[in-house]
C-alpha positions in Angstrom: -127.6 -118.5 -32.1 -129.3 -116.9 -29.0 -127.9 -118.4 -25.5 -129.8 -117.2 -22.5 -127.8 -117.0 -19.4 -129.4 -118.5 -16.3 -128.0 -118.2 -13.2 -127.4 -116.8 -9.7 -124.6 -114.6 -11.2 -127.3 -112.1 -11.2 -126.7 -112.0 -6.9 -122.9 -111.3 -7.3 -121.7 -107.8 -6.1 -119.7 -107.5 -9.6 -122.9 -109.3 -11.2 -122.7 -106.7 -14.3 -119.1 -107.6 -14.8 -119.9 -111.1 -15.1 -122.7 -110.9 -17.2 -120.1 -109.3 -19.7 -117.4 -111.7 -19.4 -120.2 -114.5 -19.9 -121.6 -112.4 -23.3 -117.9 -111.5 -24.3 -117.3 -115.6 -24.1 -120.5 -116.4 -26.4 -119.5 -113.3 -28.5 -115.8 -114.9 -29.2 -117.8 -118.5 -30.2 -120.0 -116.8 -32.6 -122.9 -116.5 -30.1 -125.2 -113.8 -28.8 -125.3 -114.4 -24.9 -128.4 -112.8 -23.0 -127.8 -111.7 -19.9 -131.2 -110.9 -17.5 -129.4 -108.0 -16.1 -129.2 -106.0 -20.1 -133.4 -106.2 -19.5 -134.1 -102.7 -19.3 -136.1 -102.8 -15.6 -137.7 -99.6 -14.0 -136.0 -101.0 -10.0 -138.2 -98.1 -8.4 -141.6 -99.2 -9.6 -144.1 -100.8 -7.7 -144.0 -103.8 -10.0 -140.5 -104.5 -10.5 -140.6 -108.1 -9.2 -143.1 -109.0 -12.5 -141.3 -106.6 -14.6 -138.0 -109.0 -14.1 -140.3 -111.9 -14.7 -141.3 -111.1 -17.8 -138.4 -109.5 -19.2 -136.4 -112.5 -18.4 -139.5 -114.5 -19.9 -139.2 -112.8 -23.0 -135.5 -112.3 -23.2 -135.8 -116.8 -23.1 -138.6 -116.7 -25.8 -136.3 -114.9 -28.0 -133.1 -117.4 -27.3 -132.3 -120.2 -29.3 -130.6 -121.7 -26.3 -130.0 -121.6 -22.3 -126.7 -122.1 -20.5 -127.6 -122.4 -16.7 -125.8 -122.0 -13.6 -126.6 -124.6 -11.6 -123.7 -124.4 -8.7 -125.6 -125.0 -5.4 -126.9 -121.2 -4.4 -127.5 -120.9 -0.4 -127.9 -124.4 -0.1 -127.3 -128.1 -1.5 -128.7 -127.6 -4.6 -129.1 -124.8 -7.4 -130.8 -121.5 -7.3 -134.8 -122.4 -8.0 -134.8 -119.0 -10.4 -132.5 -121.1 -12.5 -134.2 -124.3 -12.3 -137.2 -122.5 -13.4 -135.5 -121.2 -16.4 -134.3 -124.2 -17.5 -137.3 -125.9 -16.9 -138.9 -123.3 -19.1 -136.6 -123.9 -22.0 -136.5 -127.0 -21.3 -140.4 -127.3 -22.1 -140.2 -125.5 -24.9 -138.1 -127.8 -26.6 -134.8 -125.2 -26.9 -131.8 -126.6 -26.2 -130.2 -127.2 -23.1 -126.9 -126.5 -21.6 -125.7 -126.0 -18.0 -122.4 -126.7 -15.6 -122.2 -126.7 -11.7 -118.9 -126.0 -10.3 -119.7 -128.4 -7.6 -119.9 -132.0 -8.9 -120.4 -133.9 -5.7 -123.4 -135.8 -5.5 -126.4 -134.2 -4.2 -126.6 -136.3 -1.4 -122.9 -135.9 -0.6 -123.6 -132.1 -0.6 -127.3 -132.3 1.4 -124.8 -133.9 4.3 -122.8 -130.9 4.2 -126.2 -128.3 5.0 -127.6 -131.4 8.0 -127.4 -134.7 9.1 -128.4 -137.2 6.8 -128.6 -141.0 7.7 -129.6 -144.3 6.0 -132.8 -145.5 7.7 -134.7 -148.6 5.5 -132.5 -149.0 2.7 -132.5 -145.1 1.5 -130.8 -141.5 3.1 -133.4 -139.7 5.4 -132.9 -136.4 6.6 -133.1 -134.6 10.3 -136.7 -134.1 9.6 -137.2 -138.5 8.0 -137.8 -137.2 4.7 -136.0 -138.7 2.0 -132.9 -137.5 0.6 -132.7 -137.9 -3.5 -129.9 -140.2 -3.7 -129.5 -141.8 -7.1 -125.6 -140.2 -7.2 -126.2 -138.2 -9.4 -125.3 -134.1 -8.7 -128.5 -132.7 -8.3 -132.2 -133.4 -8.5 -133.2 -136.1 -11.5 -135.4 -133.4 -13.0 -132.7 -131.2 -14.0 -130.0 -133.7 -14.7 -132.4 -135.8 -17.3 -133.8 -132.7 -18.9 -130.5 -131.7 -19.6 -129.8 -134.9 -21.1 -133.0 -135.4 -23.2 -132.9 -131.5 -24.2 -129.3 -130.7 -25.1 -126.1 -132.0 -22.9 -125.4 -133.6 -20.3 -124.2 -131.5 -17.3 -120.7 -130.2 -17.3 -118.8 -130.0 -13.9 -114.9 -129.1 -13.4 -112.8 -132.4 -12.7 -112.1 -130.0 -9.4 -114.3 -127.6 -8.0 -112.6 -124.3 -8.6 -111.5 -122.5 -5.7 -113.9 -119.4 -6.6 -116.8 -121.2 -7.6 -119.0 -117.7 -8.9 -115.8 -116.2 -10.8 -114.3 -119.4 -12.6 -115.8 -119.9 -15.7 -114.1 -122.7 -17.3 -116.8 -124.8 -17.2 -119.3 -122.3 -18.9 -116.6 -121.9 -21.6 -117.2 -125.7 -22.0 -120.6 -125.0 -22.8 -120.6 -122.5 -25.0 -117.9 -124.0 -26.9 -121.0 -126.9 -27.3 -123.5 -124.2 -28.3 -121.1 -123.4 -30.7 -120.5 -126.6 -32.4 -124.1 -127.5 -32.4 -124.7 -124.3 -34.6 -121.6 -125.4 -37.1 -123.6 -128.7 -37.2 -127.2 -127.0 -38.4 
C-alpha cells in the first residue's frame, strides 16, 4: 500500500529529515510512504509553483492512501495545502487517514488567534462572522470526510510539547493503514 503524506512538514527547516522518519515509519509497517519533497522539482524554473502541483498530484494518483497533517499551521486551523490534498483523496474515493497534535476544539483554538463571543445563540468573531462551533477539532468538512472515507481523526490525549517533531500520533495511523491492508 501507497500512503501519501500530506502536510506542513514540508515548511520545517529539517523538512527532509522528517519526510524520512515519516517513510522509514510506513517502511517498518509494510508501507511505501510518499513524501512531496522525493518529487523531483526543477526550484529555479519559472514554473516551479505548477511543477510542485502536479507532482504532488501525481505522486496522490499513484497512492493507495493519504495520511494528513492537520495540526493547525499559522493559524486555528490546518494548512489549506493539506486540506486540499485530503480533499482530493478524499474525492477520489482513497482512503483516508489524518491526526492533529492539537485536539482542542476549533472554536476553543479560533479564541486563542481573536476574540470570539456568543451573540444569538452561536460564537461570532471580531469581524460578526460566525465561528464553526459544533466541538468538534476542526472544520466539519474535514472531520466527516475522514470519517466517511477512512478513520476518524486521531489526536494525542496531550498535545505534545513539540507539536511538528512528535510523531506518535502519525505512528497511530499508519499502524491503521497497516491493518487495513492485512484485512484486504
Amino acid at each position: 500500500m501507497k500512503i501519501y503524506l500530506a502536510g506542513p512538514d514540508v515548511f520545517l527547516p529539517d523538512a527532509v529529515e522528517i519526510g524520512r522518519r515519516k517513510v522509514d515509519i510506513c517502511t517498518a509497517h509494510g508501507l511505501t510512504g510518499l513524501y512531496p519533497l522525493d518529487n523531483a522539482i526543477d526550484l529555479t524554473a519559472p514554473d516551479v509553483s505548477r511543477q510542485i502541483f502536479c507532482g504532488n498530484e501525481a505522486m496522490m494518483d499513484e497512492a493507495d492512501a493519504i495520511i494528513a497533517n492537520l495540526t493547525p499551521f499559522r493559524g486555528a486551523g490546518a494548512d489549506p495545502g493539506t486540506v486540499y490534498e485530503l480533499g482530493y483523496m478524499a474525492g477520489r474515493r482513497k482512503f483516508c487517514l489524518a491526526y492533529s497534535n492539537d485536539g482542542a476544539v476549533y472554536a476553543d483554538r479560533v479564541g486563542r488567534f481573536m476574540d470570539v463571543a456568543s451573540e444569538d445563540g452561536r460564537l461570532v468573531d471580531a469581524q460578526g462572522l460566525t465561528v464553526e462551533d459544533f466541538g468538534l477539532v476542526d472544520n466539519l468538512m474535514m472531520i466527516h470526510a475522514l470519517e466517511l472515507h477512512g478513520c476518524p481523526l486521531v489526536t494525542p490525549a496531550q498535545m505534545p510539547i513539540d507539536v511538528w517533531h512528535d510523531l506518535a500520533a502519525f505512528e497511530a495511523c499508519v499502524r491503521m493503514a497497516a491493518a487495513r491492508l492485512i484485512a484486504t
